[in-house]
C-alpha positions in Angstrom: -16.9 -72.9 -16.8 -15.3 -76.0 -18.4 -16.5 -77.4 -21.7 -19.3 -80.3 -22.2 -15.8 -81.7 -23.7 -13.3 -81.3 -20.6 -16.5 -82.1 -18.1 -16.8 -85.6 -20.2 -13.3 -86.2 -20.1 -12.7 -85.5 -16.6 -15.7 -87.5 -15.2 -15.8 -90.4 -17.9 -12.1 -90.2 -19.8 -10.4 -90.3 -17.3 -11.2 -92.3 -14.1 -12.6 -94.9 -17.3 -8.7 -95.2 -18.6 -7.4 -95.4 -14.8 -9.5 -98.1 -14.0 -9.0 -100.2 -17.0 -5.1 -100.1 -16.0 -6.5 -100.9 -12.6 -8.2 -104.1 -14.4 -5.3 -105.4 -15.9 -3.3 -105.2 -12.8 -6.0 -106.8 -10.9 -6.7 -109.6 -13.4 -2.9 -110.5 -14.1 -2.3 -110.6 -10.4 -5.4 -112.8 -9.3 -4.9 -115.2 -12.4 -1.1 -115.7 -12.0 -0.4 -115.5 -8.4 -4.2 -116.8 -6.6 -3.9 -119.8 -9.2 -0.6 -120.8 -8.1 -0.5 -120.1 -4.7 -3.9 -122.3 -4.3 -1.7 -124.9 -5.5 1.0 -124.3 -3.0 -1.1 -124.2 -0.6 -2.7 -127.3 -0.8 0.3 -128.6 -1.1 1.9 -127.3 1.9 -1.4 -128.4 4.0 -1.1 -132.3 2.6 2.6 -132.0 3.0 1.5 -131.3 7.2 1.6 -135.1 8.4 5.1 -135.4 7.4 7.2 -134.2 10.1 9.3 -131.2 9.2 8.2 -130.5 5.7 4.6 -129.2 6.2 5.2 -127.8 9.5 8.0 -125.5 8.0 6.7 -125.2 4.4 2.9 -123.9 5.3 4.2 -120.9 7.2 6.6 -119.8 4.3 3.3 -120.2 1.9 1.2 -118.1 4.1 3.7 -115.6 4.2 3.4 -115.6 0.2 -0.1 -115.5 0.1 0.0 -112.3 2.7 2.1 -110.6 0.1 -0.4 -111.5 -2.7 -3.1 -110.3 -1.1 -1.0 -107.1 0.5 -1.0 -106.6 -2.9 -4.6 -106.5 -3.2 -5.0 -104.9 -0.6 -2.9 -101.8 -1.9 -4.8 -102.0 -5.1 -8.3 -101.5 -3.3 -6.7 -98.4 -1.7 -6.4 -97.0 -5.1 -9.7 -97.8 -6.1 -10.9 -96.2 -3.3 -12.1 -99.2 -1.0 -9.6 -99.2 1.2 -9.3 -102.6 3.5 -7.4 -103.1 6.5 -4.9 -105.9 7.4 -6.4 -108.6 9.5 -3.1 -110.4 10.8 -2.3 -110.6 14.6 1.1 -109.4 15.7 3.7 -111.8 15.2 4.7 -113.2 18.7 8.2 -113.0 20.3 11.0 -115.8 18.9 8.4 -117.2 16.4 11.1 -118.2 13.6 10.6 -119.6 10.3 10.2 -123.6 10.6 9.1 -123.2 14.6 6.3 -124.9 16.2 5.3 -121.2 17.8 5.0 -119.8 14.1 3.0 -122.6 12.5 0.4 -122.0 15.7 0.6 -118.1 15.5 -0.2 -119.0 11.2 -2.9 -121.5 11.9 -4.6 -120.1 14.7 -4.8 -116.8 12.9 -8.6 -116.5 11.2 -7.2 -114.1 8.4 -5.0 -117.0 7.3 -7.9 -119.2 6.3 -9.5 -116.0 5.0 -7.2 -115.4 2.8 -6.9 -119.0 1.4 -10.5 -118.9 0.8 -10.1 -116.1 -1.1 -7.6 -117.3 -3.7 -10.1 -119.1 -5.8 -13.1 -116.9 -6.0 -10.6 -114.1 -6.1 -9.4 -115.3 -9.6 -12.6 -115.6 -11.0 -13.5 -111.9 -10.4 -10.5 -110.9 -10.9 -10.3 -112.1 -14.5 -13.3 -110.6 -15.0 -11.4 -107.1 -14.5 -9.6 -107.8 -17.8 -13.2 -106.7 -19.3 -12.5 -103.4 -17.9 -9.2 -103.2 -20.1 -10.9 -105.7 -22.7 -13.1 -103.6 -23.8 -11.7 -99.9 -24.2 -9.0 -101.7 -25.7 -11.2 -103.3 -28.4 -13.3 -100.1 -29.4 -9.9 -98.4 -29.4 -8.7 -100.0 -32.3 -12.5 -99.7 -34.2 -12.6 -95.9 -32.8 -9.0 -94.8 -34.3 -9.9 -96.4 -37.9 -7.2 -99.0 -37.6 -9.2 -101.8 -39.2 -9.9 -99.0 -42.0 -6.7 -98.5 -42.6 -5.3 -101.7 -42.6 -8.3 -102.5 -45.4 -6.8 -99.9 -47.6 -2.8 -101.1 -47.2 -4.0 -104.7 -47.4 -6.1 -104.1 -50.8 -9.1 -105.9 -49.3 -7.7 -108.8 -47.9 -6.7 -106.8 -44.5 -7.5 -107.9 -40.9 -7.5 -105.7 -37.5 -5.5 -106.6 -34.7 -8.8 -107.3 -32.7 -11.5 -106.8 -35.2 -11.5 -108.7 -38.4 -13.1 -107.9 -41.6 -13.2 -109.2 -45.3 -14.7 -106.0 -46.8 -15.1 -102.3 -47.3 -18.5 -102.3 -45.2 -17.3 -104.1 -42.3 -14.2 -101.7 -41.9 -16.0 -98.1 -42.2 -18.6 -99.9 -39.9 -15.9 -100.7 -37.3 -15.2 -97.0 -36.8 -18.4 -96.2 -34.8 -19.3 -99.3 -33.2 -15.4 -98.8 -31.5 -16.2 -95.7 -30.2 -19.4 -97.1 -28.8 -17.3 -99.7 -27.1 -14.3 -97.1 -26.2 -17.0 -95.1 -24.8 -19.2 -98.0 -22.9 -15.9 -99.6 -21.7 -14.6 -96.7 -19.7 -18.1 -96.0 -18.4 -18.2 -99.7 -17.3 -14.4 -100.3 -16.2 -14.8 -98.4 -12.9 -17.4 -100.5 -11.8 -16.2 -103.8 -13.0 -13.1 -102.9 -10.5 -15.3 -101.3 -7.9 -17.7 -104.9 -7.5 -14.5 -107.0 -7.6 -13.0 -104.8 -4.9 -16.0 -104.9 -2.7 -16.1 -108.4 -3.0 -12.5 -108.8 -1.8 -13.4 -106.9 1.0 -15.6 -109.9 2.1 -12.1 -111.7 2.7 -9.7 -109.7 3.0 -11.3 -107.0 5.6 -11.0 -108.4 9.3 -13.7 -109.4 11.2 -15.7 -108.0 13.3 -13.8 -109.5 16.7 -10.7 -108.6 14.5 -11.0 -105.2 14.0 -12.1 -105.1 17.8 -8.5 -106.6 18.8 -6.9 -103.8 15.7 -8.7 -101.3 17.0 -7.6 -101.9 20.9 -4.1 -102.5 19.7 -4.5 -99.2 17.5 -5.7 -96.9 20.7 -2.8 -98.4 22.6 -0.5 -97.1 20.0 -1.9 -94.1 19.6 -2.5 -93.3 23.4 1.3 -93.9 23.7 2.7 -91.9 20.5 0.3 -89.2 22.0 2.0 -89.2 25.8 5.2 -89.2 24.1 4.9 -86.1 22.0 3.3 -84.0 24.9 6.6 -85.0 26.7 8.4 -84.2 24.1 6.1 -80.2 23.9 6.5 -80.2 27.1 10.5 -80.7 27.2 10.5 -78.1 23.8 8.5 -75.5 25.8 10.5 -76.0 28.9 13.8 -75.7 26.5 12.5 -72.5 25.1 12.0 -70.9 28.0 15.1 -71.8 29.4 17.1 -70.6 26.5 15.4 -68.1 25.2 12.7 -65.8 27.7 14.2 -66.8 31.0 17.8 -66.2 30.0 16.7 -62.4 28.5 14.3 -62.0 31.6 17.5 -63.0 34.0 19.3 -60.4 32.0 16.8 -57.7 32.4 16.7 -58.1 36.1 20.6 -57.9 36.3 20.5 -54.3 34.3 17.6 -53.0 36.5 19.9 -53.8 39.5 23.4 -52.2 38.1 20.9 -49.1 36.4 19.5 -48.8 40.0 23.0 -49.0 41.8 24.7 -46.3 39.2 21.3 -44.3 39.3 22.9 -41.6 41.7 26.9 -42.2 40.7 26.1 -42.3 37.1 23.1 -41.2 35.8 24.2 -42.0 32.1 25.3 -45.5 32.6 22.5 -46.0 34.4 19.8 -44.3 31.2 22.0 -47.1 29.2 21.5 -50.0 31.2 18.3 -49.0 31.4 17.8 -48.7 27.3 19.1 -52.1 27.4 16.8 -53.6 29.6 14.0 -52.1 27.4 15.4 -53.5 24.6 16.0 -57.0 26.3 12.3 -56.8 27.4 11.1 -56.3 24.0 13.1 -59.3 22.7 12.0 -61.5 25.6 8.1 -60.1 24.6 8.8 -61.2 20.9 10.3 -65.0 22.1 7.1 -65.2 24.3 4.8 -64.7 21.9 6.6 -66.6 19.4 6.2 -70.1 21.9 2.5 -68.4 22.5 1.8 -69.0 18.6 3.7 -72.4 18.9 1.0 -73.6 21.1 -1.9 -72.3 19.7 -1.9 -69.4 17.3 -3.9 -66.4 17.9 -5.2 -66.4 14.5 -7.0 -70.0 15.0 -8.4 -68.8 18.1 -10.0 -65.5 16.3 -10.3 -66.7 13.2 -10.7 -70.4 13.3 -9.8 -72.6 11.2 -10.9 -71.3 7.5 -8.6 -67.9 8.6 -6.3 -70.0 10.1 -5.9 -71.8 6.6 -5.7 -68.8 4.7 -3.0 -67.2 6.6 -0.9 -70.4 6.2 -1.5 -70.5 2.5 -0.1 -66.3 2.2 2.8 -67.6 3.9 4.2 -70.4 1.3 6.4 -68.9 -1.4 4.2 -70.6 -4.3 0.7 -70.3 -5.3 -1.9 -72.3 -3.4 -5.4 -72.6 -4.2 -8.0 -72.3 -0.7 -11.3 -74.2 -0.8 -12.7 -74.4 2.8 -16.1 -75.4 3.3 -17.1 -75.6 6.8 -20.5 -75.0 8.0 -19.1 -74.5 11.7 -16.0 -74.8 14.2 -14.6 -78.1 15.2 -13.8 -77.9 18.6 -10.6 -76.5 20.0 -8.1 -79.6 20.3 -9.3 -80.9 16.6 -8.9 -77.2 15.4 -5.5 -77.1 16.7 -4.4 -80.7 15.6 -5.9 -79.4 11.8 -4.2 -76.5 11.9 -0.6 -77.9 13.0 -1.5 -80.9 10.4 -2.3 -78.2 7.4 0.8 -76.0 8.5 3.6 -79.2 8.4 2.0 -80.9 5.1 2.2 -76.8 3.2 6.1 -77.3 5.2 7.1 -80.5 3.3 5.5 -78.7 0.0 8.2 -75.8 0.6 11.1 -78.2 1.4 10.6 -81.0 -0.7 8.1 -81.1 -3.5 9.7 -78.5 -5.6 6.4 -77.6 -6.8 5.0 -74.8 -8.7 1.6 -75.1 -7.3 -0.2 -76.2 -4.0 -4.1 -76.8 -3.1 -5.9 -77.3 0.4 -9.4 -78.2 0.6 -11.2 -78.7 4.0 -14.5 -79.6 4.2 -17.4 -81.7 6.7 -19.6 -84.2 6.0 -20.5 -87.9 8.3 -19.1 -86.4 11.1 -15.9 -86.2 9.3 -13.6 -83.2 8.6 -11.6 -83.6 5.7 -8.5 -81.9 4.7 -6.6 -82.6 1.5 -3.4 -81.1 0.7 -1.6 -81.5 -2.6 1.1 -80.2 -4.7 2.1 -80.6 -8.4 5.6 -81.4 -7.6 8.1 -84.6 -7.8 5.7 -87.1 -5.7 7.7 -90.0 -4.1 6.6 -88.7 -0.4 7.0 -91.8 2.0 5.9 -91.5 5.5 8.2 -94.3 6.6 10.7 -92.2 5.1 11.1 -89.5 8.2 9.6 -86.9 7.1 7.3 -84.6 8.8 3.8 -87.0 7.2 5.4 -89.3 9.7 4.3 -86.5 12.9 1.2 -85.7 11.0 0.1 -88.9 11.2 0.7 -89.1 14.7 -0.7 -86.2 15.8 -3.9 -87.1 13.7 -4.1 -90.3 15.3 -4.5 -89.2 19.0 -7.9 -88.0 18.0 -8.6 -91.5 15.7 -7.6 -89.3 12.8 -6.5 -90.9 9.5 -4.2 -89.9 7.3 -3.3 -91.3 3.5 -0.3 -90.2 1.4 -0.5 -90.8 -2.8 2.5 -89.8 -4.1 3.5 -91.3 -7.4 6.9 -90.5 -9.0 6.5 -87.7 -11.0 3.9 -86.6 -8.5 1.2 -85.2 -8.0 1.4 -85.5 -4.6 -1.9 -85.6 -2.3 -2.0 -86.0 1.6 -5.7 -86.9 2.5 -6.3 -86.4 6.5 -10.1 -87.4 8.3 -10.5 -86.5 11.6 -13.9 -87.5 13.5 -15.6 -84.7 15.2 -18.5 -82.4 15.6 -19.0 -78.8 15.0 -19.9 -76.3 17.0 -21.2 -72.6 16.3 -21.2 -71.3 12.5 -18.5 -70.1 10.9 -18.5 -66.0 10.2 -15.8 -66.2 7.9 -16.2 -66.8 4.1 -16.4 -70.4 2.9 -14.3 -70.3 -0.5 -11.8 -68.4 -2.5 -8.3 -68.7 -3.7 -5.1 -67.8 -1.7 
């Protein structure tokens, strides 16, 4: 069991010190880049009656303040409220300085969303320098710096945060800084939290938006989803072509030479017919091979939590197995789990370098939830190629999510939701370590 020590850090400590850096991101951004871009923007919109300097100039603002608040946006992910992006698809030949493009800009809602946000959006976000403020103050007080620079000043010594004029006020600054070290990290995650929240006011879509988002999403989806059963279905079909067919083919050809030489040459004929054993054997192995490709036997008798299990025994590294399910999703989420859990512990393997992995599955609002991690190198892209680019497809085809943090120097943690609903219990064991 961990210490009253380690528990504190680890629930207090640390998310307190990640959200006061979150803070100071939050507050330099909204006051440098909401203030100015305000400012530009009104521009740009006054500059609008005169021909060919508005019309060109507002669309090239916009497409700053989209970055700004991409920004934001990226930031709120971190912090846990994730928002979506609200824009409509560019249209077709809609150039900088166009006529098309300034419509497509102002007849977008999110555009006049996001203007609206730029002011309010600097207030609370200065207020998220508090959440950095304030550690930052009790920091100095808690380490005895204004103590200390008493002593080297003889009395005449002044913190870099707290000032003081005598011995009282310094040996007095040591615990009212842990007080505020202590209160600020408690507070910082919700300072951040409550400004986050209230960007989501502005920066989420609306309602009719994420209707549009959502039917462009399924019709994304729907097609990535057609074109990787094609592209089973052309595997499978190559499989069998190569591999089983070609060996079956070649078994039928030794039956028919073993059965011609059967009552010339008995002993040719007890090889071919070895060889044809031998070849049906191989063909039995390719077979069940393609079999497990499509949907391993071990998911169907073991479900998922097995299924897991035997994956982690597999990888050449440790990994840690929490599973908590109190039932079995059904078959096509199972399988899209299972193939989702078996290429994320695959790009571990190839690409993480790590020297330890974790997978944790678990249910709750009609959500399964699988996390896989690593402590490797981190820097794991999903634009980049790799094989998070087919988990997320194959996630999405049942209105899966999936989210990748992977910071340089890792760790590295792939978080994948899938809707469903479970059906009969589990008889496996819930948790344990592979």
């Amino acid at each position: 069991m961990d210490s009253p020590v380690r528990e504190f850090a680890r629930q207090t400590v640390r998310p307190g010190a990640i959200a006061a850096l979150q803070g100071l991101a939050v507050a330099v951004l909204s006051l440098t880049t909401n203030v100015a871009l305000f400012v530009l923007s009104l521009v740009s919109l006054l500059l609008i009656p005169v021909f060919g300097i508005g019309f060109a100039l507002f669309p090239m603002v916009t497409a700053l303040v989209r970055l700004s608040t991409g920004l934001q946006r990226r930031l709120a992910r971190w912090g846990g409220v994730p928002i979506a992006t609200p824009y409509r698809p560019l249209p077709e030949g809609a150039q900088f300085g166009t006529w098309r493009r300034f419509r497509w800009v102002v007849g977008d809602p999110a555009t006049w969303r996001d203007f609206a946000w730029l002011v309010p959006g600097a207030v609370t976000g200065g207020a998220c320098l508090l959440a950095f403020a304030l550690p930052l103050y009790g920091l100095e007080g808690s380490l005895g710096v204004p103590l200390l620079l008493y002593v080297l000043a003889d009395s005449y010594g002044y913190g870099l945060f707290w000032p003081m004029t005598n011995l009282v006020e310094a040996l007095a600054a040591l615990p009212q800084g842990w007080l505020l070290l202590l209160g600020g990290l408690a507070v910082a995650p919700w300072l951040v939290w409550l400004h986050l929240r209230f960007a989501r006011l502005f920066l989420a879509p609306t309602r009719a938006a994420e209707l549009a988002l959502r039917v462009r999403q399924l019709t994304v989806t729907r097609a990535d989803t057609v074109d990787a059963q094609a592209a089973e279905l052309r595997r499978i079909e190559r499989d069998l072509h190569d591999g089983a067919q070609a060996r079956l083919v070649a078994l039928s050809m030794s039956i028919g030479l073993a059965e011609q030489l059967l009552e010339q040459d008995p002993t040719a004929a007890g090889k071919l017919l070895a060889e044809a054993r031998e070849t049906s054997g191989q063909a039995l192995v390719e077979l069940r091979g393609l079999v497990r490709g499509i949907h391993p036997p071990v998911l169907a008798e073991r479900g998922l939590d097995g299924a897991v299990r035997a994956l982690a025994l597999a990888v050449p590294l440790p990994v840690a197995v929490e599973v908590e399910l109190p039932g079995r999703p059904v078959a096509p989420v199972e399988s899209a789990a299972y193939f989702a859990v078996a290429e994320g512990l695959a790009n571990v393997t190839k690409h993480s370098g790590a020297a330890h992995a974790w997978i944790q599955v678990s249910y709750g609002d009609g959500r399964l939830t699988i996390v896989v991690g690593d402590d490797g190198r981190g820097g794991a892209e999903p634009a980049a190629g790799s094989g998070l680019a087919g988990i997320g497809r194959r996630l999405a085809a049942f209105d899966g999510t999936m989210v990748v943090t992977s910071p340089p120097g890792g760790p590295t943690v792939v978080t994948m939701e899938l809707p469903c609903e479970l059906s009969s219990p589990k008889t496996s064991p819930s948790s344990g370590t592979g």
